[in-house]
Backbone as JSON Lines, residues from 0, in Angstrom:
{"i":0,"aa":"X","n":[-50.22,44.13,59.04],"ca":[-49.65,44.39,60.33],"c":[-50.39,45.58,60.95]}
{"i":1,"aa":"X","n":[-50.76,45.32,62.25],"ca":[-51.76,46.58,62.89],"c":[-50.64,47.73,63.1]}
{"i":2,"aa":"X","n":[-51.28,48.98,63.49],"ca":[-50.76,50.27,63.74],"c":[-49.82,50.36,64.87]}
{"i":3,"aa":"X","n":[-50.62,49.21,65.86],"ca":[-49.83,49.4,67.51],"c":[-48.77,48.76,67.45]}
{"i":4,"aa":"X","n":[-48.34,47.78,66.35],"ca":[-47.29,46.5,66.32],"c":[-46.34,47.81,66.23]}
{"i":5,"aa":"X","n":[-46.36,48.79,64.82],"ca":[-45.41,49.45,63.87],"c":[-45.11,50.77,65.2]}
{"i":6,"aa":"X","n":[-45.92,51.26,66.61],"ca":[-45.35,52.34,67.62],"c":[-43.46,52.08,67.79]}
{"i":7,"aa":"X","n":[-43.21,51.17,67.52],"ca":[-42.13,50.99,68.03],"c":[-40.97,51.23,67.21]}
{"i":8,"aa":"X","n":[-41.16,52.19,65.96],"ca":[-40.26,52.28,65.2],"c":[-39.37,52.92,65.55]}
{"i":9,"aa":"X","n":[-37.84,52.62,64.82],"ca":[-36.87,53.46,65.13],"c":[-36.04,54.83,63.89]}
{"i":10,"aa":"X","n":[-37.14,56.13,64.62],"ca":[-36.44,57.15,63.25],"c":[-35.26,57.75,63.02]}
{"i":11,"aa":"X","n":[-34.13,56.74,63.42],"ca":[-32.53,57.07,63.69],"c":[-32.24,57.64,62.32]}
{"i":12,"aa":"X","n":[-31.79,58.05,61.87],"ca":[-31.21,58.31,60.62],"c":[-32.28,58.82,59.29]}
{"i":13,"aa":"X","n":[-33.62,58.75,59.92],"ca":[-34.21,59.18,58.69],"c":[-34.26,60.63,58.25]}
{"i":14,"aa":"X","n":[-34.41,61.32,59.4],"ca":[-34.35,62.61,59.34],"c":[-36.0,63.67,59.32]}
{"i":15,"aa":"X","n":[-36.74,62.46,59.65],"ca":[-37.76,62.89,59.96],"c":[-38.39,63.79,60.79]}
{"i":16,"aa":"X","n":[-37.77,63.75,61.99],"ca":[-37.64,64.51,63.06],"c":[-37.24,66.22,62.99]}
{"i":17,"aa":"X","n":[-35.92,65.55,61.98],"ca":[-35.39,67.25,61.42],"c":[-36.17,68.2,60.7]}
{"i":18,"aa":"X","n":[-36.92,67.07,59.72],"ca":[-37.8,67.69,58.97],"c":[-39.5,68.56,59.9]}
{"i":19,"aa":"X","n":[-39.67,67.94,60.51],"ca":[-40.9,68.52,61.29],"c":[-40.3,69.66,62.27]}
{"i":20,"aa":"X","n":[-39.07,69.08,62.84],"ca":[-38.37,70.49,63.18],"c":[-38.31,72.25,62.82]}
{"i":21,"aa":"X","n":[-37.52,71.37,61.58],"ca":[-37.53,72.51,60.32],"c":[-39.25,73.27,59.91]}
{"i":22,"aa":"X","n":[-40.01,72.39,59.71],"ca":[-41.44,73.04,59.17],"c":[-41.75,73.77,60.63]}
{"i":23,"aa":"X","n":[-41.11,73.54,61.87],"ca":[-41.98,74.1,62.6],"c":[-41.03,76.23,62.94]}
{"i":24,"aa":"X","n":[-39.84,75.75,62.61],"ca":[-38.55,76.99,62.52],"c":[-39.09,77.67,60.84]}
{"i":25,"aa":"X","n":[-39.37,76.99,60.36],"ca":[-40.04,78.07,58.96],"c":[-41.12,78.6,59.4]}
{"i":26,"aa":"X","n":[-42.44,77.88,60.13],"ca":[-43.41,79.08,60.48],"c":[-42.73,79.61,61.06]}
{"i":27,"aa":"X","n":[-42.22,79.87,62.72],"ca":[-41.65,80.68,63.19],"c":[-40.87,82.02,62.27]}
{"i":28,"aa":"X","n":[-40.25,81.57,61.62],"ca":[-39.57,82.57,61.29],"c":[-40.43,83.05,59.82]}
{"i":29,"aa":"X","n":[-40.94,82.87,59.59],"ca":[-42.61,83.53,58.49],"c":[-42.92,84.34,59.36]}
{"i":30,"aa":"X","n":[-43.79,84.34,60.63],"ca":[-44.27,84.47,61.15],"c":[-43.32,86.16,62.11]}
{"i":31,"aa":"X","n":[-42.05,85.88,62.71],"ca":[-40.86,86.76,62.99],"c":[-40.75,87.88,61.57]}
{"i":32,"aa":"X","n":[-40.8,87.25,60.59],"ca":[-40.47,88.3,59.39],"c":[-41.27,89.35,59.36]}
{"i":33,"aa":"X","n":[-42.55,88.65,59.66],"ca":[-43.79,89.62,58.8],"c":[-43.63,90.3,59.99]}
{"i":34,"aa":"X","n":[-43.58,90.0,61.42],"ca":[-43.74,90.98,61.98],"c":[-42.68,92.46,62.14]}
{"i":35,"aa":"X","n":[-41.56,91.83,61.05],"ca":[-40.26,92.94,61.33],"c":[-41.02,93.45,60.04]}
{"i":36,"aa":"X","n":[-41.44,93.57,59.11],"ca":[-41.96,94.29,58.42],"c":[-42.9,94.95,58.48]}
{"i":37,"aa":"X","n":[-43.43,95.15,60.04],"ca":[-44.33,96.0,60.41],"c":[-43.8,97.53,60.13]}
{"i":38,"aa":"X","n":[-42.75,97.77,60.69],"ca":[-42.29,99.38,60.79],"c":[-42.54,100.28,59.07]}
{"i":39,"aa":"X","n":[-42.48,98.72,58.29],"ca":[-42.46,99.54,56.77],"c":[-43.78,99.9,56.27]}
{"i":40,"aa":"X","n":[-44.91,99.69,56.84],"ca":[-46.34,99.74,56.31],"c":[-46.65,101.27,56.05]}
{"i":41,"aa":"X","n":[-45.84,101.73,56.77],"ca":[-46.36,103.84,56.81],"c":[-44.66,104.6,56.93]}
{"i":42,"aa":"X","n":[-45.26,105.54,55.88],"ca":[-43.95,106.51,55.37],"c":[-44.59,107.87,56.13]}
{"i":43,"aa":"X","n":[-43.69,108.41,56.77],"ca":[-43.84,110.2,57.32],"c":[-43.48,110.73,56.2]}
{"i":44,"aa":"X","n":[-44.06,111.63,56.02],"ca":[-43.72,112.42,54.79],"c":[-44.61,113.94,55.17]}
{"i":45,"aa":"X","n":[-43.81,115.04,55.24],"ca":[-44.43,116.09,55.67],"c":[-45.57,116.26,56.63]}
{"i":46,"aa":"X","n":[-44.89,115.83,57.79],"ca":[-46.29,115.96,58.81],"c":[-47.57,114.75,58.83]}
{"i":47,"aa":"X","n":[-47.5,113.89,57.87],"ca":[-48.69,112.82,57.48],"c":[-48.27,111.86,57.38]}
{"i":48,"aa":"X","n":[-48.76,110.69,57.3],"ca":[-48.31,109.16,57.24],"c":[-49.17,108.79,55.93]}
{"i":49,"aa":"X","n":[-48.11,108.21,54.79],"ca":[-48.67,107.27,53.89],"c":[-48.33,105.94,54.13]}
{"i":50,"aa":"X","n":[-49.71,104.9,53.44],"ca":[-49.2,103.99,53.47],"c":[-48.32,103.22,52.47]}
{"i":51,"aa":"X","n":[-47.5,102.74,53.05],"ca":[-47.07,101.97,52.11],"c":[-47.02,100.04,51.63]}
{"i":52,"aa":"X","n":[-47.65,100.12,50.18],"ca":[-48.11,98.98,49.69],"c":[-46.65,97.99,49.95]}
{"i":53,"aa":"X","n":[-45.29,99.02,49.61],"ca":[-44.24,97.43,49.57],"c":[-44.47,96.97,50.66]}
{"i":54,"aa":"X","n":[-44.14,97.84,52.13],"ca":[-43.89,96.84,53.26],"c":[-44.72,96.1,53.45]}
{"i":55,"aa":"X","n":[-46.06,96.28,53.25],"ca":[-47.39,95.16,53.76],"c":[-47.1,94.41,52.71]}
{"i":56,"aa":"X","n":[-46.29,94.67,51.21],"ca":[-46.54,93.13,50.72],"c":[-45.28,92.33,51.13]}
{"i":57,"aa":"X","n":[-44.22,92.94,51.7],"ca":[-43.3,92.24,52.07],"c":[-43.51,91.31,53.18]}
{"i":58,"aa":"X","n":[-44.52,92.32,53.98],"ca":[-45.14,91.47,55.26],"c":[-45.47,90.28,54.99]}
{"i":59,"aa":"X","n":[-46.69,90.29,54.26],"ca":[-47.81,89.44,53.92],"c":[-47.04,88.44,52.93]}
{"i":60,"aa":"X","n":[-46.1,88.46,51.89],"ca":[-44.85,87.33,51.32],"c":[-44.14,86.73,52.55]}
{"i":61,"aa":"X","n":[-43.47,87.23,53.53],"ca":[-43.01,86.34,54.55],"c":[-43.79,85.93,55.41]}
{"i":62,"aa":"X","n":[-45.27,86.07,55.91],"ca":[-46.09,84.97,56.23],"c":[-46.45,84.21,55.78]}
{"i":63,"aa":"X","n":[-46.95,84.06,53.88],"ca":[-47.08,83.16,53.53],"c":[-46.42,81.85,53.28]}
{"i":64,"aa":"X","n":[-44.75,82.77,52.97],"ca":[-43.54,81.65,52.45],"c":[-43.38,80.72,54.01]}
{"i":65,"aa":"X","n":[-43.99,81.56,55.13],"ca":[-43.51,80.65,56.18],"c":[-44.3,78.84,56.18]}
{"i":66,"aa":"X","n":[-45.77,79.93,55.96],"ca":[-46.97,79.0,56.15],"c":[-46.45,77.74,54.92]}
{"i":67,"aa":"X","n":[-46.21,78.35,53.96],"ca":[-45.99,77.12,52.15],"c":[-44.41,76.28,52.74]}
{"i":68,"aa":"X","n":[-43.43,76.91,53.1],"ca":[-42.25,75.89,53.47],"c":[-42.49,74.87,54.61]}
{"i":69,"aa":"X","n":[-43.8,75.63,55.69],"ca":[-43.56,74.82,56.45],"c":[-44.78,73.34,56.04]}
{"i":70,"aa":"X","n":[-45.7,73.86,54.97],"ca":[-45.97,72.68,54.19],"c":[-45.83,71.63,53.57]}
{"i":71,"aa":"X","n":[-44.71,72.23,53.1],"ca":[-43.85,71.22,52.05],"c":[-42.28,70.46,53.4]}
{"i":72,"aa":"X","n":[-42.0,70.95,54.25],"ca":[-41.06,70.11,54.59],"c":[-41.92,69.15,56.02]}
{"i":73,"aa":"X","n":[-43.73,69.23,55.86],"ca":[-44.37,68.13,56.91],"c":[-44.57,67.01,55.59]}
{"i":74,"aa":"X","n":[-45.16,68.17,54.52],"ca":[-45.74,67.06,53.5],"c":[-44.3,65.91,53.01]}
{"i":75,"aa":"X","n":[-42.86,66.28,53.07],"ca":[-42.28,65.91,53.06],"c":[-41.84,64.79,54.27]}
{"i":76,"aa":"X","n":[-41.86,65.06,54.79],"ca":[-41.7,64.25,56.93],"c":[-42.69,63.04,56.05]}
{"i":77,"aa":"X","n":[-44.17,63.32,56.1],"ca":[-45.22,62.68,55.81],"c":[-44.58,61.66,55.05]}
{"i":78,"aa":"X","n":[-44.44,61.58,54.02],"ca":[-43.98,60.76,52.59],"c":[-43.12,59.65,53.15]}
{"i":79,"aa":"X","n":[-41.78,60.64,53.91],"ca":[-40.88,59.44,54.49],"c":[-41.26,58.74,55.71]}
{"i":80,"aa":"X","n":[-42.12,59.28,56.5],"ca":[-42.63,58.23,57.31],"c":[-43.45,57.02,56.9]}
{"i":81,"aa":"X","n":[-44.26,57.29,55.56],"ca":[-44.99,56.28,55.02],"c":[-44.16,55.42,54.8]}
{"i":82,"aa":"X","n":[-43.13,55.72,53.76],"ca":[-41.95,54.63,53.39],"c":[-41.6,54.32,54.39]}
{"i":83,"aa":"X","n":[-40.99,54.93,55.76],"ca":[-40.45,53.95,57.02],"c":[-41.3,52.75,57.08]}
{"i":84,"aa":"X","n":[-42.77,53.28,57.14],"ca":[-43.64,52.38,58.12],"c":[-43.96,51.47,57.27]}
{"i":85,"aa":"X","n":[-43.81,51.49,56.0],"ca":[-43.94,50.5,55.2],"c":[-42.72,48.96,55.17]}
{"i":86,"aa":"X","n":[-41.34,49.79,55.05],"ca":[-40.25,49.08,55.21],"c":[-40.22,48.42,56.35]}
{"i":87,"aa":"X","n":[-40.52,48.88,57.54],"ca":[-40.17,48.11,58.68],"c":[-41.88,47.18,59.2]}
{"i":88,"aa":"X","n":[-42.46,47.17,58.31],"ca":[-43.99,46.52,57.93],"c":[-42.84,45.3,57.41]}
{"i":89,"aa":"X","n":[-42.38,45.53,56.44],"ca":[-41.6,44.96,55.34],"c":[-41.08,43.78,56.01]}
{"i":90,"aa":"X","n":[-40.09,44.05,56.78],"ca":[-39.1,43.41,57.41],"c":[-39.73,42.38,58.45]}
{"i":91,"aa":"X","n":[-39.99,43.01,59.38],"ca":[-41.2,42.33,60.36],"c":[-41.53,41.23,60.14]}
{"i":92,"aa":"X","n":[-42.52,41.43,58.67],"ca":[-43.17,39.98,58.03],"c":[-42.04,39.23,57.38]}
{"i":93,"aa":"X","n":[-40.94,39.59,57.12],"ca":[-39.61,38.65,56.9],"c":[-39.37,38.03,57.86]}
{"i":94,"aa":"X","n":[-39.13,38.67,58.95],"ca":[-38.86,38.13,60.09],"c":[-39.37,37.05,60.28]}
{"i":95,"aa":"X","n":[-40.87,37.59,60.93],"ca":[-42.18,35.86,60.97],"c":[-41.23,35.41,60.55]}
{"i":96,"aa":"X","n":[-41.7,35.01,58.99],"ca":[-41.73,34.05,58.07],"c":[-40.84,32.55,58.45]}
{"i":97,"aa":"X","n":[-39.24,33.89,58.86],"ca":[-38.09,33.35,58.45],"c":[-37.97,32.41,59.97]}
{"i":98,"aa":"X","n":[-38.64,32.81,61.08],"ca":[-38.54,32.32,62.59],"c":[-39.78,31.02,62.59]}
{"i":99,"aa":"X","n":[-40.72,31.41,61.45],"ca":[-41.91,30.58,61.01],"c":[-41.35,29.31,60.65]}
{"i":100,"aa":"X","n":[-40.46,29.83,59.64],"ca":[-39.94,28.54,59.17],"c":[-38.23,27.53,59.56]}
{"i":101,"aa":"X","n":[-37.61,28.66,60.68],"ca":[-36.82,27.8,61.22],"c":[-37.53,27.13,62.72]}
{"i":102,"aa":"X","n":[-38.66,27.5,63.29],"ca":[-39.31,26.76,63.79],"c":[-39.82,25.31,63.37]}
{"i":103,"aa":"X","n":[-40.41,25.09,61.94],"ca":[-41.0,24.35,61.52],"c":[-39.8,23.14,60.89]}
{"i":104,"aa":"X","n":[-39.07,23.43,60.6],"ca":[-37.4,22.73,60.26],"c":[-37.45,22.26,61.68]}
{"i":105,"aa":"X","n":[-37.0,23.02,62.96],"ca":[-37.02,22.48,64.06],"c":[-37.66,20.97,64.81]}
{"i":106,"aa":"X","n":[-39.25,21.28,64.65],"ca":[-40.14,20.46,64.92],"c":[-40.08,19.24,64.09]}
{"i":107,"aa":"X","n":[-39.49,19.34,62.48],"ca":[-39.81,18.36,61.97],"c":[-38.45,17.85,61.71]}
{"i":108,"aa":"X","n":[-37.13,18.12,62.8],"ca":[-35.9,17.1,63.54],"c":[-36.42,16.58,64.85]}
{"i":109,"aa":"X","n":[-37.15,17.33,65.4],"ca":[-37.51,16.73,66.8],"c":[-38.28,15.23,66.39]}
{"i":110,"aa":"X","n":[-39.41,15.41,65.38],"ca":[-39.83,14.24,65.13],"c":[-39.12,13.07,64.16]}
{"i":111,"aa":"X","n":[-38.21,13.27,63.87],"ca":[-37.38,12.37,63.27],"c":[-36.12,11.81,63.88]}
């Protein structure tokens, strides 16, 4: 079955949608974190600024966890769209078949 037949799917209930949603609200908020962990990068301490290693690694952990969740819930989207597009591939060719062959029952009362 070609690609253009399967445009017409319906992703009611799969949750696919939610899911690409979601991967796109995890970068965002990766992305929101690290930047609230800006203020922690430098400590005043007598007149001087040190830096400090936690906040930049706190930073740099909530950009990554954004970037890795929002991986795993496309790579996830991904997976179940295959299975959609497979199932309703599935069905489709049931369909034919089944209109194939109450056609052909048809034709061969007409000739009798």
């Amino acid at each position: 079955m070609k690609r253009t037949e399967l445009t017409e799917m319906d992703y009611k209930g799969s949750g696919i949608k939610t899911l690409r949603g979601m991967a796109t609200l995890m970068l965002i908020l990766g992305i929101i974190g690290a930047l609230s962990f800006i203020p922690l990068w430098s400590i005043e301490k007598s007149y001087h600024s040190e830096i400090n290693i936690l906040g930049i690694f706190y930073s740099i952990t909530s950009f990554i966890s954004g970037f890795f969740t929002q991986g795993i819930c496309l790579g996830i989207a991904t997976i179940a769209e295959g299975a959609l597009i497979k199932t309703v591939a599935r069905e489709r060719e049931i369909e034919a078949k089944e209109k194939a062959e109450i056609e052909r029952k048809r034709i061969e009362e007409e000739e009798n």
